[in-house]
Kinemage of the C-alpha trace (Angstrom):
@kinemage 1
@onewidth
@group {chain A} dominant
@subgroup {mainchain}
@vectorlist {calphas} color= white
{ca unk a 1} P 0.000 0.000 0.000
{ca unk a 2} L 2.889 2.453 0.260
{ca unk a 3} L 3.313 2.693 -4.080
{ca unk a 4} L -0.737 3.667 -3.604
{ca unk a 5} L 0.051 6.339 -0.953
{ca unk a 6} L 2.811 8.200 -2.796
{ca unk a 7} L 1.041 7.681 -6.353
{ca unk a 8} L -1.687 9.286 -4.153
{ca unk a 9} L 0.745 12.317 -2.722
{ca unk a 10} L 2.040 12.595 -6.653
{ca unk a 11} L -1.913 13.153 -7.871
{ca unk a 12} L -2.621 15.620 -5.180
{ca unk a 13} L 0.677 17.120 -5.873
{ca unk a 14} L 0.213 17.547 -9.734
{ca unk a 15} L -3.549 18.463 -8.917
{ca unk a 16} L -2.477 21.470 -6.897
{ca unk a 17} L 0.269 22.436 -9.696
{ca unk a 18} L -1.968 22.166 -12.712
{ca unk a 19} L -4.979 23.787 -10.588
{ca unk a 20} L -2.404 26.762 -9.691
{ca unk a 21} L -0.844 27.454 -12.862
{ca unk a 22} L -4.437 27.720 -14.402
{ca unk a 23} L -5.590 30.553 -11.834
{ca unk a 24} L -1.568 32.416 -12.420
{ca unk a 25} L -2.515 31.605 -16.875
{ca unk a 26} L -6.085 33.274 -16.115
{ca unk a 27} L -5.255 36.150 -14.035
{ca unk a 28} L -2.271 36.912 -16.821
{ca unk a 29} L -5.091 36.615 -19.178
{ca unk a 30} L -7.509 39.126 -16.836
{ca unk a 31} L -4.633 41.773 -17.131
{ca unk a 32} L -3.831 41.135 -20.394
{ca unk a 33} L -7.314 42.966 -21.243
{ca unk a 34} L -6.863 45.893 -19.194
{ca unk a 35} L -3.509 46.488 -20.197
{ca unk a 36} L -0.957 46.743 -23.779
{ca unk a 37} L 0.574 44.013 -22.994
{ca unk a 38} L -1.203 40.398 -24.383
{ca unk a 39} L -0.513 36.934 -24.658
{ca unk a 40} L -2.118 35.013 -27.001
{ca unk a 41} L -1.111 31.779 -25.715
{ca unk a 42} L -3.032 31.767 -22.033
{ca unk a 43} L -6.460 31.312 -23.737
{ca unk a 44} L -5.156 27.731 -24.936
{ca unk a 45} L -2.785 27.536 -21.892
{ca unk a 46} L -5.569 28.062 -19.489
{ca unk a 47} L -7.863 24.723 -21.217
{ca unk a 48} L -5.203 22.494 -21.183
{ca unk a 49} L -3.701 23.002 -17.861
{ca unk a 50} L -7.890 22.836 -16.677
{ca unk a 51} L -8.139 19.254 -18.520
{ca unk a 52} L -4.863 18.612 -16.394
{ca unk a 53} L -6.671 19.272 -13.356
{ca unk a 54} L -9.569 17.302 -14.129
{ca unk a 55} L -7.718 14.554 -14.971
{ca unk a 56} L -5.367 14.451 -11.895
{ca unk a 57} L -8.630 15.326 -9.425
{ca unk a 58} L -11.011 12.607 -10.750
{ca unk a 59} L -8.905 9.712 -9.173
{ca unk a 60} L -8.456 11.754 -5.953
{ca unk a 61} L -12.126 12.162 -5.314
{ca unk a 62} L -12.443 8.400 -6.324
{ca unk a 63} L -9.705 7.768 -3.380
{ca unk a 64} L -11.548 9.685 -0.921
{ca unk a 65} L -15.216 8.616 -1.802
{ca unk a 66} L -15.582 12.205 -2.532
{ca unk a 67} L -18.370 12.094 -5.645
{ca unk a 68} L -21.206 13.320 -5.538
{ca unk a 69} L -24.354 10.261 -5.104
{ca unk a 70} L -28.071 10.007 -4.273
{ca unk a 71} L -28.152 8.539 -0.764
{ca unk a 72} L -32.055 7.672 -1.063
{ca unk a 73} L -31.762 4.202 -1.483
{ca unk a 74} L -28.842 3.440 0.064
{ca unk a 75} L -30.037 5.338 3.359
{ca unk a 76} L -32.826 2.606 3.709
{ca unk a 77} L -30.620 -0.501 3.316
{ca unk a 78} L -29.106 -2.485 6.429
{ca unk a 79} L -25.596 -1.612 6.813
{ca unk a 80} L -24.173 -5.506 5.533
{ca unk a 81} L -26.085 -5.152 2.452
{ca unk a 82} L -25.337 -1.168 2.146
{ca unk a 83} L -21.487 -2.355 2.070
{ca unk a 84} L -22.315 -4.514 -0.972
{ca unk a 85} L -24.262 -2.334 -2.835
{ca unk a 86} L -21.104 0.471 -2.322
{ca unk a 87} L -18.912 -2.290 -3.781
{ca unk a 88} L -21.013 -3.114 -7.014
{ca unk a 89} L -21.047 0.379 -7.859
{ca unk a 90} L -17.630 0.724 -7.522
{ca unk a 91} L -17.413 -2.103 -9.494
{ca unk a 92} L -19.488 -1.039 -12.254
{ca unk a 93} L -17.065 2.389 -12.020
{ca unk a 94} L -13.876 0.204 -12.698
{ca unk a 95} L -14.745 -1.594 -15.434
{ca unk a 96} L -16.529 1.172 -16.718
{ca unk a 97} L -12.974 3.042 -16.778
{ca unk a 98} L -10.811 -0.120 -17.613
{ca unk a 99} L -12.893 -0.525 -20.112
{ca unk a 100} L -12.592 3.053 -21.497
{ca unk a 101} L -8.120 3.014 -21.256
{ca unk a 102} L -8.021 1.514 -24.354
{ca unk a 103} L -10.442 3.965 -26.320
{ca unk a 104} L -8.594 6.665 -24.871
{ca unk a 105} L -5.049 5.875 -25.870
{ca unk a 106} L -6.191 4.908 -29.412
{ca unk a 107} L -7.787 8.527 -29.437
{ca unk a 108} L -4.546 9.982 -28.024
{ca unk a 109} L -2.791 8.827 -31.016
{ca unk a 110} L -4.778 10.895 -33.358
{ca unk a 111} L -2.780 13.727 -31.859
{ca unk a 112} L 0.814 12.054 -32.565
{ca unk a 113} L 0.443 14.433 -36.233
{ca unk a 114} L -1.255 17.410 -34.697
{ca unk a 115} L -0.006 20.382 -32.707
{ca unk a 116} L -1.859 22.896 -30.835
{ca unk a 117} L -2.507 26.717 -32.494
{ca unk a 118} L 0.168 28.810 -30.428
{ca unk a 119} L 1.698 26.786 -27.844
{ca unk a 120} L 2.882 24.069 -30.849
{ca unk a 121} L 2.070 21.566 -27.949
{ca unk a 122} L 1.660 17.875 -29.480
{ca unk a 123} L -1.636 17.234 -29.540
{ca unk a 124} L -1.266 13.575 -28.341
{ca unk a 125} L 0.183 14.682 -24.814
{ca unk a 126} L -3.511 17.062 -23.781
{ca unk a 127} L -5.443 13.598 -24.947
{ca unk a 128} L -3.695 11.261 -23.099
{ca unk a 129} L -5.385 12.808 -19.992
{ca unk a 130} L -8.217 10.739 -20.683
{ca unk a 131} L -5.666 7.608 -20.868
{ca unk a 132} L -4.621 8.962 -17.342
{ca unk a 133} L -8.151 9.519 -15.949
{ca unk a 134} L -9.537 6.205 -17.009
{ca unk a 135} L -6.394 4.124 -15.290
{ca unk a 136} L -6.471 6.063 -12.266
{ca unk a 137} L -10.359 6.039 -11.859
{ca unk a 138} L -10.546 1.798 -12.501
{ca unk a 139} L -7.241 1.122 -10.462
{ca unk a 140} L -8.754 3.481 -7.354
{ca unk a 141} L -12.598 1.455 -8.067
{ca unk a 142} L -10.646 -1.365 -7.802
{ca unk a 143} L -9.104 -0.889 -4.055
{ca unk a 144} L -12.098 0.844 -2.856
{ca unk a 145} L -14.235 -2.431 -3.294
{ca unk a 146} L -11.692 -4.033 -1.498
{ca unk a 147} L -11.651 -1.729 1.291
{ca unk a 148} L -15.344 -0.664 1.331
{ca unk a 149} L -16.035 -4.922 1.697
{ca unk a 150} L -13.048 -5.377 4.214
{ca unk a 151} L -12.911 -2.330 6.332
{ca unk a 152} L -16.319 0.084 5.336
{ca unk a 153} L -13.753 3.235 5.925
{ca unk a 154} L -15.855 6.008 4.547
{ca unk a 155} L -12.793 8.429 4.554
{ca unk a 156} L -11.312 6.825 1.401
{ca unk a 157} L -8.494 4.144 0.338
{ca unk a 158} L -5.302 5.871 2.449
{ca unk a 159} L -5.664 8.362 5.064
């Protein structure tokens, strides 16, 4: 459990980076308006560091439990059969995902060719966030049913 614990710290890390950078790319953008000065580049700077974000957030929230979910029906049922139900959702949520990996990195390599407008980024490095999401988001599924069946922690995989 210590390689899921620092691949944890790492997505928080790169979360708080990518999350960061956009609000320093948007407020350069902000006072590129009221000013001469302009950059051209924080408009398309500012969408791919958000899909960054996204894409390193997703698996924290599934780490923590943190989505959002209707707790109608799941408020009703016993607690035994309320752990079950928990881990068949987060089982439909990994192979959901696991299924999805391969999808994504085929669609990542339509961007092997293509560059972005005025950052000349390659466009295969913004889609393989999806790659990214989709691994994270099945592997996390994945050790939440086993910890939602052994221990029920509701604070997430690693504390």
């Amino acid at each position: 459990m210590l390689g899921v614990k620092i691949m944890s710290r790492i997505l928080k890390l790169l979360t708080i980076l990518s999350f960061s950078a956009l609000i320093v790319v948007v407020l350069m953008q902000v006072i590129g308006r009221y000013t001469p000065v302009t950059f051209v580049w924080t408009e398309e700077l500012s969408r791919f560091l958000f899909i960054y974000s996204i894409a390193f957030a997703a698996p924290v929230a599934m780490e923590k439990r943190e989505y959002v979910r209707v707790d109608l029906l799941i408020s009703i049922l016993p607690e035994k059969i309320r752990k079950y139900y928990d881990a068949l959702i987060y089982l439909v949520l990994g192979i959901f995902s696991a299924s999805l990996i391969n999808y994504a990195y085929q669609f990542s390599l339509i961007g092997q060719n293509q560059s972005s407008a005025t950052l000349t980024v390659k466009m295969f490095y913004i889609y393989s966030s999806m790659t990214i999401t989709f691994a994270f988001l099945a592997l996390y599924s994945l050790l939440n049913i086993y910890h939602v069946i052994t221990q029920n922690n509701e604070e997430g995989v690693e504390q």
